[in-house]
N, C-alpha and C positions, 0 to 999 in steps of 0.2 A: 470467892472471887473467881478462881479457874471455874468452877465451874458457870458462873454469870458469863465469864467471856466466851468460853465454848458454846451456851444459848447463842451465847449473841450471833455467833459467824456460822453456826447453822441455819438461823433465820435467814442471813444476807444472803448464805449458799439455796437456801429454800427462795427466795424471794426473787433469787436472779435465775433461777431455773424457773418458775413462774413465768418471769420477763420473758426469757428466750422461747417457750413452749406459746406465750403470747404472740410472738411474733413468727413462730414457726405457722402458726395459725394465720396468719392476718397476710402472710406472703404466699406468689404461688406460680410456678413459672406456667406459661401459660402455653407458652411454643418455642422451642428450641429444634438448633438442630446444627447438624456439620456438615460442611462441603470441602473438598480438596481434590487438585491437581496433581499428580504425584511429581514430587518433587521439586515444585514451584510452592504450594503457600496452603493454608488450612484456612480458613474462613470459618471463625465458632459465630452463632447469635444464639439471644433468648430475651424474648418477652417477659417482663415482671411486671404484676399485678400487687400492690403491696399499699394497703395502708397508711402506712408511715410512708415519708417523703426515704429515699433510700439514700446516704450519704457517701458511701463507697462501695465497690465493686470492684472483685477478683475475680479471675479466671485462672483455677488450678487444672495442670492437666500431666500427668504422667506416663509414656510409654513404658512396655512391656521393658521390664530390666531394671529402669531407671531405681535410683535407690533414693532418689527425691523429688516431689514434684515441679513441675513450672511453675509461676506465680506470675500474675501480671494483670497491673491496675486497669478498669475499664473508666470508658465514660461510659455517661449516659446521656441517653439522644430522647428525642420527644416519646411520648407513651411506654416508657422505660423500656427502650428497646439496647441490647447491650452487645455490642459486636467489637471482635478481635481476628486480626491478621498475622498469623503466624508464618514468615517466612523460613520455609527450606532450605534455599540455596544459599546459606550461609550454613543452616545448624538444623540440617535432613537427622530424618528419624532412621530407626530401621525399617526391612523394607520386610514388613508381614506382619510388624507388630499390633497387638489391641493397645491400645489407647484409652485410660479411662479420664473424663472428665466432665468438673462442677466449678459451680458461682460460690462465692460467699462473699455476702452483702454486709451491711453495717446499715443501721437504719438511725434516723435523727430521734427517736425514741432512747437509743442506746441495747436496743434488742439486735441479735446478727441472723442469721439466717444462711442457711448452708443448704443446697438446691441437691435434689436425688446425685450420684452417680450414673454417669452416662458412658456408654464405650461404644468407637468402634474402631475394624483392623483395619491397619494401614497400608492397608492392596494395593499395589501396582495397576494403576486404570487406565493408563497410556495403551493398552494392548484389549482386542477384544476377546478375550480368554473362553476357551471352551473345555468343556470338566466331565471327566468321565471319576465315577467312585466308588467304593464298595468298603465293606467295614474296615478294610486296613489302607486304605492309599485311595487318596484322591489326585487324581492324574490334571493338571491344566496346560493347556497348550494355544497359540493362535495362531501359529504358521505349519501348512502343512494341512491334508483334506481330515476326512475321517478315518481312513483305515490308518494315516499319520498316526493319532493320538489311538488309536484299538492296538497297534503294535507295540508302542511306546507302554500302553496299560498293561497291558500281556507280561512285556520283559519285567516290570515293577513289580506283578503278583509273583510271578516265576521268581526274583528275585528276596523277593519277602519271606518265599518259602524256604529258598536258602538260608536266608539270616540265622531263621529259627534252628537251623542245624547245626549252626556255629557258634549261639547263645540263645540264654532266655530272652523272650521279646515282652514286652508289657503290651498288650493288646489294646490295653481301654481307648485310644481314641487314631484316627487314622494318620498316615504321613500325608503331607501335603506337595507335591512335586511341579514346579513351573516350570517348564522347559519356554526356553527363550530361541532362537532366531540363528545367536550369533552371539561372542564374546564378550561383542560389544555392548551389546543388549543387557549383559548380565552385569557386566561391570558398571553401566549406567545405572542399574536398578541400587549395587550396593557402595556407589561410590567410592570402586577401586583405585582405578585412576590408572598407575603405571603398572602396574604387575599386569602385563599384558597376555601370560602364559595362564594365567587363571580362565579355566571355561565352567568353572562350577563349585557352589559352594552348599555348605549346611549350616544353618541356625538351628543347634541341636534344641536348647530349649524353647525355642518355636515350635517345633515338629515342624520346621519349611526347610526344601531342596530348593536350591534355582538351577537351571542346566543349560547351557547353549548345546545346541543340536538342531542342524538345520536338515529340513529333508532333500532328498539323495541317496547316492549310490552306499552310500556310508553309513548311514544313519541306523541300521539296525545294530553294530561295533559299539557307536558309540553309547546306543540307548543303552546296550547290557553291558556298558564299562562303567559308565555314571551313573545311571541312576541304582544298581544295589550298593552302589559304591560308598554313597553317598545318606542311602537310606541307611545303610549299616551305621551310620555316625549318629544319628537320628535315636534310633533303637537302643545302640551301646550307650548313650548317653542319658536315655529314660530309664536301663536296667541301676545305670551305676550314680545318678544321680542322690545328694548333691556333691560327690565324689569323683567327676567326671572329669576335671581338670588335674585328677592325680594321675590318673593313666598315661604310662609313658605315652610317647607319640608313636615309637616302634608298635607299640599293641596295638592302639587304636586303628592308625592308619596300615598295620599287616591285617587287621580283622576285616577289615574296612575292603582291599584290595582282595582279600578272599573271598568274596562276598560278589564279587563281580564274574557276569554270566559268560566275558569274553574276557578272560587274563589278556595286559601289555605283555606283547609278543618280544618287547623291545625289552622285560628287565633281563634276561637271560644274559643277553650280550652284552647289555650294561654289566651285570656281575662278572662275566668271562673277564672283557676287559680290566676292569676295578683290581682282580684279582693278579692275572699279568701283570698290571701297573706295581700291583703291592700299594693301592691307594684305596682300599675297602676301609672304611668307615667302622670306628669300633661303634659294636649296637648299645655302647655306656653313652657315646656321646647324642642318640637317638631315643634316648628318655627325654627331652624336653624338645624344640623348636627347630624342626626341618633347615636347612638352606633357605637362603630365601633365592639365590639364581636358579634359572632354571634345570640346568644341569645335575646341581647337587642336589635340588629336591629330585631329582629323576633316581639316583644313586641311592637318596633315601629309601623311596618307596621302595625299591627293587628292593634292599636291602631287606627291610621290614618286612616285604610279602613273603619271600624266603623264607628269613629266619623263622616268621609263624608258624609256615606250612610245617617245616622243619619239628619245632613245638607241637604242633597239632599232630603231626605222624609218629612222634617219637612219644609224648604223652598221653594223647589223646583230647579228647572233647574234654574230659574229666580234670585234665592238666592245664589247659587251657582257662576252663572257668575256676581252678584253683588261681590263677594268678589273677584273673580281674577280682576275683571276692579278696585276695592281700592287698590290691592299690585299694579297694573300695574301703576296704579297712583302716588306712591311712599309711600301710605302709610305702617308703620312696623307693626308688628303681631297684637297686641291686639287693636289699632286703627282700623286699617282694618277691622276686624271682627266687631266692632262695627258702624260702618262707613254702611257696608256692611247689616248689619243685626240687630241693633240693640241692641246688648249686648255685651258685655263684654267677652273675649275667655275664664276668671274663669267661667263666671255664665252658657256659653254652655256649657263647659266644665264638671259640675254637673248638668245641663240640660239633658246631654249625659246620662252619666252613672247611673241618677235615670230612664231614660226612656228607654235604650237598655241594660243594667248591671242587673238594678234593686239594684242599688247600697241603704243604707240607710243614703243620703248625710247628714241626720243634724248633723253627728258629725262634717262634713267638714263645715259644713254652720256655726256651733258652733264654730271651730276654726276662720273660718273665722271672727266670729263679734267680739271675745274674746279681740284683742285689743280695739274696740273701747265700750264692755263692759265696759274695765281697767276704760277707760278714763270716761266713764258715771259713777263709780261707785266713783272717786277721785271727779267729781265735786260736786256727790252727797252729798260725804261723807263730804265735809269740811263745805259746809253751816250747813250740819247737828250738826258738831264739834263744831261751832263755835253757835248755838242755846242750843245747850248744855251748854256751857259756861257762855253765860249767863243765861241762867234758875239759874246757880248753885250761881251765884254772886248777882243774885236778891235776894234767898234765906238766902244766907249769910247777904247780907243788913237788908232784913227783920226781920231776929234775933236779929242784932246789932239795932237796935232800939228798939226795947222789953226790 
């Protein structure tokens, strides 16, 4: 009997694959295509040629990231033409990502039909972009003549070749770098909003940079501030991928800041100050998520680009990619660091600052053993209480017998 039921529902499994390979055949998109506005609306159609009358229609479609697709019932219109309007300005995509998307039909047969995969990237086309590239870095720009974007390309390769000195880089495929106008610009593309101090971000697993950089008297500072800045996040994140979000943020963003062809002239004085204040930021609390004001992300970065340098002079290159290969490994902050190097991220951490600050750590080294002063001084103190004690009881005896 198992064995007649198990025929049975291989036939039905045989016979409904049949069906479907029937109607994969007998359906056939015949023109498709997409159009979109950035940041306004996607426009999908396709033409279907199909046999059977087609009973339902979906439109699946997933950006880059998404961990599930869209789903969304179509009509159909005369000579099965099958159109959807996806609006943005509610529920915008990212801004660089591929986009894959397909139909899947339902036919009055009871056969379905699933149309190729189609993709494309979700570009920024408000701007008329002009692209300079070569195997590591494609450079895009639209404000600004041509030696604009030949300058801009220059500091990127110059830049790229630094990287490679301060980690492995994964070669196989190029950065992609948009330089924008103005802040404003950048922050329209990734619908920032209030964080008004932001002029540049990275989509590491994109391989995309956006930069505001306007040309000007300034514009070479800023090209060699941001953009290795920024391509370093890019790089560090294909090396350490998919482990990329263990890395403290002190690592990242101090590798990140070394990397750049004109160091902020401004962390120095930020640390002097921090330091006078006695408001330096321990680098435990610079394992996860910067400030979000501006000020204290200013504090941070200084912080982090320091203390790296500091790692990178004191260990070396060797020292250095010892502790990204312990976060890549899974270890968390302060293991890592010790894993990596030997100590403890408190004791570099006043390691640092008596040796780049000139900080005068033993009030911190002082708090630091203060508890287990406490604790030496209680065990001290009770043997000593309790010798006390008796000394006094002996004396006492020794009267009473007198």
């Amino acid at each position: 009997m198992r064995r007649l039921l198990t025929l049975l529902f291989s036939l039905v499994l045989m016979l409904a694959g049949v069906q479907q390979a029937q109607a994969q055949s007998e359906v056939e998109v015949i023109d498709q295509g997409v159009s979109y506005f950035y940041g306004e609306e996607i426009d999908f159609s396709a033409h279907i040629q199909s046999t059977s009358p087609i009973q339902e229609a979906d439109l699946y479609f997933a950006a880059e990231g998404d961990q599930n697709p869209h789903v969304f019932p179509l009509g159909l219109e005369g000579d099965n033409l099958l159109q959807y309007s996806y609006e943005l300005t509610d529920n915008p995509l990212r801004a660089f990502a591929s986009v894959s998307y397909w139909y899947h039909l339902v036919l009055d047969d009871g056969g379905t039909f699933d149309s190729p995969h189609y993709s494309f990237r979700y570009d920024d086309n408000r701007y008329p972009w002009q692209t300079l590239q070569d195997s590591d870095v494609r450079l895009h720009w639209y404000a600004g003549d041509e030696a604009f974007g030949q300058t801009a390309f220059g500091i990127a390769r110059a830049g790229y070749q630094g990287i490679r000195s301060l980690f492995a880089v994964d070669e196989s495929e190029p950065v992609d770098i948009y330089v924008y106008a103005s802040t404003n610009d950048v922050q329209e593309a990734l619908s920032l909003g209030a964080s008004a101090w932001i002029a540049g971000h990275a989509s590491p697993d994109l391989g995309v940079v956006l930069l505001s950089i306007s040309p000007g008297d300034t514009q070479d500072i800023e090209m060699e501030r941001q953009i290795p800045h920024e391509m370093a996040r890019v790089l560090l994140y294909r090396l350490t991928s998919p482990a990329y979000a263990n890395l403290p943020t002190w690592l990242s963003e101090g590798l990140a800041s070394q990397a750049e062809l004109y160091p902020n002239a401004n962390y120095a004085q930020v640390l002097t100050l921090a330091e006078q204040n006695d408001s330096l930021l321990d680098i435990t609390d610079l394992c996860g998520p910067f400030p979000a004001d501006a000020s204290g992300v200013t504090q941070a970065y200084a912080e982090s680009d320091s203390f790296v340098r500091y790692l990178q002079s004191t260990y070396g290159s060797s020292g250095v990619q010892a502790l990204i290969q312990a976060y890549t490994d899974g270890l968390t902050c302060d293991p890592g660091a010790a894993r990596a190097l030997g100590s403890s991220l408190s004791q570099l951490d006043l390691q640092w600052q008596q040796n780049v600050l000139g900080s005068d750590a033993s009030g911190q080294t002082l708090a630091n053993l203060l508890p287990y002063l406490v604790l030496f001084g209680i065990v001290l103190i009770i043997p000593v209480w309790r010798l006390g004690l008796n000394w006094k009881e002996k004396r006492q005896d020794a009267r009473s017998k007198r």
